[in-house]
SEDO-313319 format. One record per residue: residue in one letter; x, y, z of N, C-alpha, C in turn. Coordinates in steps of 0.1 Angstrom, whole numbers, plus 5000, padded with zeros to 4 digits. Example, Ala and Ser with C-alpha at 12.3 -4.5 7.8 and 13.67 -1.06 7.14 Angstrom:
2
DODO/A/5132/4943/5078/5123/4955/5078/5132/4967/5078
DODO/S/5128/4978/5071/5137/4989/5071/5129/5000/5079
//
This chain:
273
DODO/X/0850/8717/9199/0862/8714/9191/0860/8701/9182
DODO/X/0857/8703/9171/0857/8690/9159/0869/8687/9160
DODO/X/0867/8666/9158/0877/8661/9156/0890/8664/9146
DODO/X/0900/8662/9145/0912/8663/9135/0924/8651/9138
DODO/X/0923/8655/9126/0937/8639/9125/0952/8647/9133
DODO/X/0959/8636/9135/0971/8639/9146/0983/8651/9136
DODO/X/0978/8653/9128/0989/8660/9118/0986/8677/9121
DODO/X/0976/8676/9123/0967/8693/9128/0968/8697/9142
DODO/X/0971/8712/9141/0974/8715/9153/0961/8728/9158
DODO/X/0960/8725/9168/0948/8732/9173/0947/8739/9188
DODO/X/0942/8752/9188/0947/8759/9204/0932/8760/9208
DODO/X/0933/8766/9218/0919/8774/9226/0928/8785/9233
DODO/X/0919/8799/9231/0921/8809/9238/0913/8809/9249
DODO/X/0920/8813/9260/0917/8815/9271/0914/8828/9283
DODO/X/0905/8834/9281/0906/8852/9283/0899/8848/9296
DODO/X/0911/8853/9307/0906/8860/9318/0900/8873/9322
DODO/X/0888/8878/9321/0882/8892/9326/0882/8895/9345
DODO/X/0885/8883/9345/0891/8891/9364/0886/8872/9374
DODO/X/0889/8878/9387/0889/8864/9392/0880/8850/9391
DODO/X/0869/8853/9390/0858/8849/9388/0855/8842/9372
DODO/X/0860/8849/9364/0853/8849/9347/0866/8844/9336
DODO/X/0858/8834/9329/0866/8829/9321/0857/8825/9309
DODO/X/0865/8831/9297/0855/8827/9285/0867/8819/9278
DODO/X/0862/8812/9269/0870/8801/9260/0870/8802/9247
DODO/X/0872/8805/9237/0873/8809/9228/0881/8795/9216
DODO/X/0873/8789/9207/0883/8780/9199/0889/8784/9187
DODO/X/0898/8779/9186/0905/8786/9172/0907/8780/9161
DODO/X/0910/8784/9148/0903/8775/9140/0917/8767/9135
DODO/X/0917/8758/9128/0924/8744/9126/0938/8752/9120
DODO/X/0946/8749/9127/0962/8756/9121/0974/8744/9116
DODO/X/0982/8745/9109/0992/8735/9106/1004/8738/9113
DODO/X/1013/8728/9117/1024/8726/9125/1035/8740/9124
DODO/X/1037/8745/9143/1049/8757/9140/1041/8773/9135
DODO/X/1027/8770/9133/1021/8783/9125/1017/8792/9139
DODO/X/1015/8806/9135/1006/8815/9144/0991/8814/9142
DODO/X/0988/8819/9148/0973/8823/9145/0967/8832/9151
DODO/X/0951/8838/9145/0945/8844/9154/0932/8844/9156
DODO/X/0923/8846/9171/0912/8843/9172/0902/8854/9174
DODO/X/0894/8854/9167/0884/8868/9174/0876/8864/9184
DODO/X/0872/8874/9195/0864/8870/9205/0853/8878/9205
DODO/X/0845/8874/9214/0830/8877/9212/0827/8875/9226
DODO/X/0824/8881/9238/0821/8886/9253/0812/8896/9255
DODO/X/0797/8895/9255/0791/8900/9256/0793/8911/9272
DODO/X/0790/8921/9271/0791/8929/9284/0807/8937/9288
DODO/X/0819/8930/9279/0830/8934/9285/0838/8940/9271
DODO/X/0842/8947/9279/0857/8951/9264/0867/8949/9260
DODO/X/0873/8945/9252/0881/8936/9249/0884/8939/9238
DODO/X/0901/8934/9234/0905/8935/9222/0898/8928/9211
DODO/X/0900/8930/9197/0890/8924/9188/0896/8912/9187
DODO/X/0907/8911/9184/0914/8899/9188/0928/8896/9191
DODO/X/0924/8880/9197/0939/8874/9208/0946/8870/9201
DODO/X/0958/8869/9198/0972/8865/9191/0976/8855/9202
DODO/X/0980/8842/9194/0984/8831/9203/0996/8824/9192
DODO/X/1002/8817/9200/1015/8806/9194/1008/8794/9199
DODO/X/1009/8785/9179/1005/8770/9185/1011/8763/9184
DODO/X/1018/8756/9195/1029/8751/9201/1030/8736/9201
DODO/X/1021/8729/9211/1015/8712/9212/1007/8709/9204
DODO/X/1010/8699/9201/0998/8687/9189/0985/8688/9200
DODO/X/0977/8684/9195/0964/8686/9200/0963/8670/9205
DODO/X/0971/8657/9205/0968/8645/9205/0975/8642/9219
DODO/X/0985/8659/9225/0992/8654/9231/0989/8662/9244
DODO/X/0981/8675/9246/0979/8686/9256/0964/8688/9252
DODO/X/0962/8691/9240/0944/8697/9237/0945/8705/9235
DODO/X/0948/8715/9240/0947/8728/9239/0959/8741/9245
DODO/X/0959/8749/9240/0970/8756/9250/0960/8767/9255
DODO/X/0964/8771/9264/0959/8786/9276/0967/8800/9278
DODO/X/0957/8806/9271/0966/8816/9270/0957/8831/9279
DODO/X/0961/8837/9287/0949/8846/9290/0955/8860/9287
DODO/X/0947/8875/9296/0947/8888/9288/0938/8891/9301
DODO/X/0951/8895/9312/0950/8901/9326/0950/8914/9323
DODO/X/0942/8924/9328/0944/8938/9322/0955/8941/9315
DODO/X/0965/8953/9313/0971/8954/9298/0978/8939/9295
DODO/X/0979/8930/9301/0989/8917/9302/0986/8909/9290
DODO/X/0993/8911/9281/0985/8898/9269/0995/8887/9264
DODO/X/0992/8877/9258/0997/8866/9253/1007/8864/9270
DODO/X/1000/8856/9279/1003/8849/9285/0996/8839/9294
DODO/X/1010/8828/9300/1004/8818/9303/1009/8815/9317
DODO/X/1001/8810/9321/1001/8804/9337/1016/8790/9339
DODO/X/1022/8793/9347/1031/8785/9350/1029/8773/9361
DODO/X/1026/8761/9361/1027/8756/9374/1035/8747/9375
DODO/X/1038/8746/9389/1053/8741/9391/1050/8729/9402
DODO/X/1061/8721/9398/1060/8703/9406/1055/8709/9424
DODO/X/1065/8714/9431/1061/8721/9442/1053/8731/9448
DODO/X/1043/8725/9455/1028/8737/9453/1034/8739/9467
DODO/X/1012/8744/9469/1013/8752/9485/1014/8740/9492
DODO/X/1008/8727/9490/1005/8716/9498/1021/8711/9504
DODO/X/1029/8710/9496/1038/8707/9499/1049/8721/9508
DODO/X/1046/8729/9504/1055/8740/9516/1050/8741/9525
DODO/X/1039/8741/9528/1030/8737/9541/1038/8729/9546
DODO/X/1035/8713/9545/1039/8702/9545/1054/8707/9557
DODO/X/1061/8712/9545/1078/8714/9552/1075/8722/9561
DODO/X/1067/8733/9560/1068/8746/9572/1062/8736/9586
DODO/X/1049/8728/9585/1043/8727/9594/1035/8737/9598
DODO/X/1032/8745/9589/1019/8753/9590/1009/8756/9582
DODO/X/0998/8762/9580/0990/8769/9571/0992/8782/9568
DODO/X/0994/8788/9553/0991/8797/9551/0983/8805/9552
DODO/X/0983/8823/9552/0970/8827/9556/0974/8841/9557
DODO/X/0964/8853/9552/0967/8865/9554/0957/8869/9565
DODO/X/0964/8878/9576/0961/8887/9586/0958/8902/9584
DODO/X/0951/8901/9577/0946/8918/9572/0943/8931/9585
DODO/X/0950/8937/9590/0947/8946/9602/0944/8957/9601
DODO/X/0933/8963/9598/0931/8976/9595/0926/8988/9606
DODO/X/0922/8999/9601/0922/9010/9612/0925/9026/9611
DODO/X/0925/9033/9617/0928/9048/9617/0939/9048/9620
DODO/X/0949/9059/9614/0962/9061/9620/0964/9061/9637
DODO/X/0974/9059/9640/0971/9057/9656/0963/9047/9661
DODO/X/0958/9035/9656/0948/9029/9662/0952/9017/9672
DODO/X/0968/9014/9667/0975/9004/9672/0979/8991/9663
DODO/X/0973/8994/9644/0980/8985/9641/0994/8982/9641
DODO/X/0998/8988/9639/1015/8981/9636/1019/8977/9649
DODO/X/1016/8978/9662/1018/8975/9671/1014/8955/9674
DODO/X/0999/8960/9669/0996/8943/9673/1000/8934/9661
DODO/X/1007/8942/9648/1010/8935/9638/1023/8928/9642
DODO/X/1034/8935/9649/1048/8931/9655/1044/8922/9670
DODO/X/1032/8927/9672/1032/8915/9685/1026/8902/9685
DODO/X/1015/8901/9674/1015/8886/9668/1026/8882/9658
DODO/X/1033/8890/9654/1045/8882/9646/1053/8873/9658
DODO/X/1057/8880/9672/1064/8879/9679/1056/8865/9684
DODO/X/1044/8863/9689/1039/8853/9691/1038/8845/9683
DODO/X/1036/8846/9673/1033/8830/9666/1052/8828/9660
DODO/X/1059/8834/9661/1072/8832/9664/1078/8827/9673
DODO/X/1075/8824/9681/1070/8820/9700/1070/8803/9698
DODO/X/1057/8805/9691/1049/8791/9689/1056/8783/9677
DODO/X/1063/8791/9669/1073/8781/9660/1068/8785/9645
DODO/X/1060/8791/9640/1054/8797/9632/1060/8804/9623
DODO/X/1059/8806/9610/1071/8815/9605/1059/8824/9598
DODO/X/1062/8839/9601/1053/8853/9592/1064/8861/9590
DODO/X/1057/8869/9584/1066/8884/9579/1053/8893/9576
DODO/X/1056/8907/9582/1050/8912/9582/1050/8926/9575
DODO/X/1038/8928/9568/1035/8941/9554/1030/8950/9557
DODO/X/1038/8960/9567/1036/8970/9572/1037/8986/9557
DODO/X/1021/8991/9559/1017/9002/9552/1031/9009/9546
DODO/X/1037/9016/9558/1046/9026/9558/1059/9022/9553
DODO/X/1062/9009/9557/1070/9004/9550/1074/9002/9536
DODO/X/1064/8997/9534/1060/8988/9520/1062/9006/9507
DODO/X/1059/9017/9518/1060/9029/9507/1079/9036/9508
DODO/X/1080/9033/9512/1101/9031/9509/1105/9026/9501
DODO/X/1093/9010/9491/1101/9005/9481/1090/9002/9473
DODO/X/1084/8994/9470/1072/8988/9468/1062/8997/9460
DODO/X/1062/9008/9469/1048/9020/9467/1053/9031/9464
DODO/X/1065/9032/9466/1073/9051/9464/1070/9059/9458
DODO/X/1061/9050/9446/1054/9060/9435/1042/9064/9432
DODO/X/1036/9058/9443/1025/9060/9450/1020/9073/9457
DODO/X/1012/9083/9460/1006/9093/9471/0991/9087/9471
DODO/X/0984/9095/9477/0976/9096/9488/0960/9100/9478
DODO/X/0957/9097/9471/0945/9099/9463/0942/9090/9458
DODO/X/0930/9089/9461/0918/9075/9459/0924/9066/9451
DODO/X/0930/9071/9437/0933/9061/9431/0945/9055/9436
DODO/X/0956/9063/9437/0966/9055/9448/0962/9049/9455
DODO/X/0957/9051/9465/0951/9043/9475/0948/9025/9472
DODO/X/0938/9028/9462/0931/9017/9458/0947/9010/9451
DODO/X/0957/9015/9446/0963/9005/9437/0975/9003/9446
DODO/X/0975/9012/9458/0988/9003/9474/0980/8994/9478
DODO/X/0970/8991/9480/0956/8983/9485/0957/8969/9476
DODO/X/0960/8976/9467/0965/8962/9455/0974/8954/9453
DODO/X/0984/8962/9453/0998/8955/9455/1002/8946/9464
DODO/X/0999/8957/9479/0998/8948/9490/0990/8937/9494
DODO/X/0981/8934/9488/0970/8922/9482/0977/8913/9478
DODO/X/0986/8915/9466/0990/8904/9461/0999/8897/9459
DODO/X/1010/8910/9469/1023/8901/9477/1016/8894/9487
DODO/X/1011/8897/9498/1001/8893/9504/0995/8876/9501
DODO/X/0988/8875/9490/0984/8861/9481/0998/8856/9481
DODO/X/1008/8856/9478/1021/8852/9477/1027/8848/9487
DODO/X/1026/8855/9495/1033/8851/9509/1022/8838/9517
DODO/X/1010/8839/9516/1002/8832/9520/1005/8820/9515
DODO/X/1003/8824/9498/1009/8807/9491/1021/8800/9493
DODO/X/1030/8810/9500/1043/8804/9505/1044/8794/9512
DODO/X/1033/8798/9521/1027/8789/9537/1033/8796/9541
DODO/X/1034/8810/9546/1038/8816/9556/1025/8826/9561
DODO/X/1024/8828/9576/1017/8837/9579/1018/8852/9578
DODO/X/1010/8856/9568/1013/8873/9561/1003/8884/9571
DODO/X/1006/8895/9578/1006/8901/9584/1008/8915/9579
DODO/X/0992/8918/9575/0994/8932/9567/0987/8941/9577
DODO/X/0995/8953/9575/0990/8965/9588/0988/8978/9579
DODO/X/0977/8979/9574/0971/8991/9569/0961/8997/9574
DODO/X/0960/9013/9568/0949/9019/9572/0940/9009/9562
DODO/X/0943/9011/9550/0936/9006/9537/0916/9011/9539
DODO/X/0916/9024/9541/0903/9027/9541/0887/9026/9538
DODO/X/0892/9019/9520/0882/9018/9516/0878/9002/9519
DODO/X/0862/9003/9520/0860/8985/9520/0865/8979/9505
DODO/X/0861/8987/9497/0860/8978/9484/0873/8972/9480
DODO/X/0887/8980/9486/0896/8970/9481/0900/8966/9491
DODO/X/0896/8965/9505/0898/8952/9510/0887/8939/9509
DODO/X/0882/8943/9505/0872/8931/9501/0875/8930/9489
DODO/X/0887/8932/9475/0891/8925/9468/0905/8918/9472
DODO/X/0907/8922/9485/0921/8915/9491/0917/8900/9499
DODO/X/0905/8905/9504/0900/8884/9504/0894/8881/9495
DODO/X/0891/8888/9483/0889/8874/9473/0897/8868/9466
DODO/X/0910/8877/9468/0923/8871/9459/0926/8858/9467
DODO/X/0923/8859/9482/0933/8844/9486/0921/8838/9491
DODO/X/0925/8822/9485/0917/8812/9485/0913/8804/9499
DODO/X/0905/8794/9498/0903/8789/9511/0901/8796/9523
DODO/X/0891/8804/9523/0892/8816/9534/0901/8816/9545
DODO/X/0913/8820/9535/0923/8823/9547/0930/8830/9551
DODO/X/0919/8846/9549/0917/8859/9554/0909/8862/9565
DODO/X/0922/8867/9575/0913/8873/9586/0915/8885/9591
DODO/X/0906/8895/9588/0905/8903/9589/0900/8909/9599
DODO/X/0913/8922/9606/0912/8927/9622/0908/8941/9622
DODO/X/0898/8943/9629/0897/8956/9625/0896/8965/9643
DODO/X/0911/8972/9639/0905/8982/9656/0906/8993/9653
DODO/X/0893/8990/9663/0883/9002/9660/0885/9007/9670
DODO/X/0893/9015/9670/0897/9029/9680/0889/9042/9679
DODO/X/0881/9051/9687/0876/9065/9684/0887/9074/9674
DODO/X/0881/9080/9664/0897/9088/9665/0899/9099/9676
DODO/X/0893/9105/9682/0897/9110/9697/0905/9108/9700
DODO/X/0907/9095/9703/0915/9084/9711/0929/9087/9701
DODO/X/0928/9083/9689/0938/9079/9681/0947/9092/9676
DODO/X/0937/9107/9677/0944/9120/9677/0951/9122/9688
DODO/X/0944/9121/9702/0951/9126/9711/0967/9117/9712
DODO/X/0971/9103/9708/0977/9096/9707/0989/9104/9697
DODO/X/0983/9107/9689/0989/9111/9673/1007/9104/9679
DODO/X/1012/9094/9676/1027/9095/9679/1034/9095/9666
DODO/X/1029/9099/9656/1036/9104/9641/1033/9120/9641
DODO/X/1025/9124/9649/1023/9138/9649/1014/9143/9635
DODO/X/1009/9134/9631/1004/9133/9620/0990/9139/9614
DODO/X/0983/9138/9630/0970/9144/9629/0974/9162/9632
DODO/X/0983/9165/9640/0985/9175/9638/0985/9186/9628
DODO/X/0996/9178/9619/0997/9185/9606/0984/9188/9596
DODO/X/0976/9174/9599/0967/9175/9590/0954/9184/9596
DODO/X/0952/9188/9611/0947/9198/9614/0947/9214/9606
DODO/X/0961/9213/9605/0967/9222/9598/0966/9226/9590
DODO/X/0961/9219/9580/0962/9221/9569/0972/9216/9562
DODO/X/0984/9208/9568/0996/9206/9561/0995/9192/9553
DODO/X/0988/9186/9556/0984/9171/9549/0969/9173/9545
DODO/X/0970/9170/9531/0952/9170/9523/0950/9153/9522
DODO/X/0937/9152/9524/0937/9137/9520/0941/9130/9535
DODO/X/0938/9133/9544/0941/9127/9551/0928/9118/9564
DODO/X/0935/9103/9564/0920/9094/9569/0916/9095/9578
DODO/X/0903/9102/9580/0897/9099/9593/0893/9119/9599
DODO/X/0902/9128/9587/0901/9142/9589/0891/9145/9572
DODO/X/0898/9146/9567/0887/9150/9555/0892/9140/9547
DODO/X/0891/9131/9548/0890/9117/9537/0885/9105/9547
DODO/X/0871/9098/9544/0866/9087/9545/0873/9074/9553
DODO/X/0871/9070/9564/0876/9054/9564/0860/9045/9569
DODO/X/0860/9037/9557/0849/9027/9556/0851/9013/9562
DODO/X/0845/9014/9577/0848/9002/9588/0844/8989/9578
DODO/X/0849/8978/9584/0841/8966/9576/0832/8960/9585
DODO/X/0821/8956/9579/0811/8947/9582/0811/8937/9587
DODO/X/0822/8928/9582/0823/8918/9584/0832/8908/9588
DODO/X/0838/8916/9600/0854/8913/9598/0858/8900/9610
DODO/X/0867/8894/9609/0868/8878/9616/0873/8885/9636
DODO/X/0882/8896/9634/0881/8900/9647/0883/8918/9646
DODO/X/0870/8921/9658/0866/8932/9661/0877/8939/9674
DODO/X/0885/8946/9673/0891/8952/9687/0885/8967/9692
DODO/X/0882/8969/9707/0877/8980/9702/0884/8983/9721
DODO/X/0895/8978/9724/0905/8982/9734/0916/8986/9733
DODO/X/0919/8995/9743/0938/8999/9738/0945/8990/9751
DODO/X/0940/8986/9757/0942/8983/9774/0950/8970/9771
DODO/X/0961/8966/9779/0969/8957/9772/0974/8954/9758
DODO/X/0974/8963/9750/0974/8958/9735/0985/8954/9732
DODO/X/0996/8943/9741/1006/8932/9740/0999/8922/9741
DODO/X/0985/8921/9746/0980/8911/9747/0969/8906/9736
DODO/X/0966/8912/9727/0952/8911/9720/0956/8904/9709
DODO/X/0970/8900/9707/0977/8894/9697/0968/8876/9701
DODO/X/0965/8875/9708/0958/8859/9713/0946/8854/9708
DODO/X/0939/8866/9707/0923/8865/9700/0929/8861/9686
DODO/X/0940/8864/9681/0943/8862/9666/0949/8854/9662
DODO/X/0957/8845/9678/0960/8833/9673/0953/8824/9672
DODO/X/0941/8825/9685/0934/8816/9684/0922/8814/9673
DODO/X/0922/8826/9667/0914/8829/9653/0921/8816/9645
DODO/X/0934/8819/9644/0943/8813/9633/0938/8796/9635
DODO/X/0943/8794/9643/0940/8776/9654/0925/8773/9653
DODO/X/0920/8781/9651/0906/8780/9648/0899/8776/9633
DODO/X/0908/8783/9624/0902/8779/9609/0893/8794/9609
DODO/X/0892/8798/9613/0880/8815/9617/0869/8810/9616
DODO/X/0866/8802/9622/0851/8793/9619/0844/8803/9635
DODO/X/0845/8816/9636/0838/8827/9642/0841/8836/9644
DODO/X/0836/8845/9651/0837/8857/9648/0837/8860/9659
DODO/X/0851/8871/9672/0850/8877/9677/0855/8895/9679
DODO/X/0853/8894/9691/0854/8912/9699/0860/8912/9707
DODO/X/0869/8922/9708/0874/8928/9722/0872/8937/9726
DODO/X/0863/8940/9734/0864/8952/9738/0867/8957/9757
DODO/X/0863/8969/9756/0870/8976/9768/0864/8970/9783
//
C-alpha cells in the first residue's frame, strides 16, 4: 500500500476461502464517502471476479477496513466486542470446551451425554447439552438423512457448538455424526484444542439387540433407508481423546471425561470391558 496524504481514503479487501486461508487484496486510492471495487486474483479457488466494498475510515486513522466472502456471505465484516472468551471464563470460573460424543444408535450416547452434564453440574460447572435428536425438532427440521444432510446437521451443530464453547460453557454434543470428515471439521472450528472427542464403541450386535428406539428394527425392514451402521457407513475416529468400549456401569464412565477435561486432554484414554 503506497503512501497517501490524509485527504485519501483507502480499503483492503479481505477474502476468506475457509478457516485456514486468507488473501488480501488492496484497492486502489478512493476519495472521501465513495464506493469502490476490487478485482481479485486467487490462484486455485473460485471466486467472484470482483468484491464490492464501502470505504468508510481515513486510512490515518484504522488502515484499512476488512471485509470477507464466507461461502454465499458477501460484503461482510467481523464484529468484536469489549467482552471476550477470556473474560466469561473469568466470571464462569471455568474453561470452555466442546465434548464431541459419537457412536452407533444405541451405543449409549445420550445417556453419558446427561450423565456428565449431571456431573460436572455436581462440581459447579455450567454445560448444556446438543443432543442429535433434539437439535432435529428445531435447528435441523429441514434436514433428512442423506449424506448431504448429514454432513450439513454435522455443521450446524459444529458451530453452535464453537459458540457455546466461546461462551465458556461446557458444550456436550451427542451424535451419531458418522462421517469422519465432518467431525474432523468440528475440531478445527474450535480453537485451543478444546475438543474432546468420545467415541463408544459399542458392537452393533450389542446396540441392535438394545434397539430402545426400535429403530433398528424398522430399518431391518426396510422401513428406514439410509440407515447408520445397516446400509449406510459409520467411520470410527482414529484419533479420538476418549475411547469407551463398555456398557457396564455407564453412570459411571462420565469420570474418564471429566478427568479428560481437568486434564487439558494432554492424553489419550480407554475403557474398556
Amino acid at each position: 500500500m503506497r503512501h497517501m496524504s490524509n485527504l485519501v481514503y483507502k480499503a483492503a479487501c479481505n477474502i476468506a476461502f475457509g478457516p485456514h486461508t486468507k488473501i488480501t487484496c488492496p484497492a486502489r486510492a478512493l476519495s472521501a464517502g465513495s464506493k469502490g471495487v476490487v478485482a481479485i486474483s486467487a490462484p486455485g479457488f473460485v471466486i467472484p471476479d470482483r468484491c464490492k466494498f464501502f470505504l468508510f475510515r481515513r486510512l490515518r486513522d484504522v488502515g484499512a477496513c476488512s471485509m470477507s466472502v464466507i461461502g454465499k456471505s458477501t460484503n461482510i465484516f467481523w464484529q468484536e466486542c469489549q467482552v471476550g472468551k477470556v473474560d466469561r471464563e473469568k466470571l464462569l470460573k471455568q474453561k470452555g470446551c466442546v465434548v464431541w460424543i459419537t457412536g452407533l444408535s444405541g451405543s449409549g450416547k445420550s445417556t453419558l451425554a446427561c450423565t456428565l452434564s449431571r456431573e460436572l453440574h455436581s462440581k459447579g460447572n455450567l454445560t448444556y447439552v446438543l443432543d442429535g435428536d433434539n437439535l432435529r425438532h428445531g435447528l435441523n427440521k429441514d434436514l433428512g438423512f442423506s449424506a448431504k444432510d448429514r454432513t450439513e446437521n454435522i455443521r450446524r451443530v459444529g458451530e453452535v457448538a464453537k459458540l457455546f464453547a466461546d461462551s465458556g460453557l461446557v458444550c456436550i454434543a451427542s451424535l451419531i455424526s458418522p462421517y469422519r470428515k465432518d467431525r474432523d471439521f468440528c475440531r478445527a472450528i474450535v480453537p485451543d484444542s478444546r475438543f474432546i472427542e468420545v467415541f463408544m464403541n459399542m458392537p452393533l450386535e450389542l446396540c441392535e439387540a438394545r434397539d430402545t428406539k426400535g429403530l433398528y428394527k424398522l430399518a431391518r425392514a426396510g422401513k428406514i433407508k439410509g440407515f447408520t451402521g445397516i446400509d449406510d457407513p459409520y467411520e470410527p475416529p482414529l484419533n479420538c481423546e476418549v475411547h469407551m468400549q463398555s456398557f457396564i456401569n455407564i453412570t459411571h464412565l462420565a469420570l474418564p471425561t471429566i478427568f479428560c477435561l481437568d486434564s487439558s486432554c494432554s492424553f489419550k484414554m480407554e475403557i474398556q470391558h
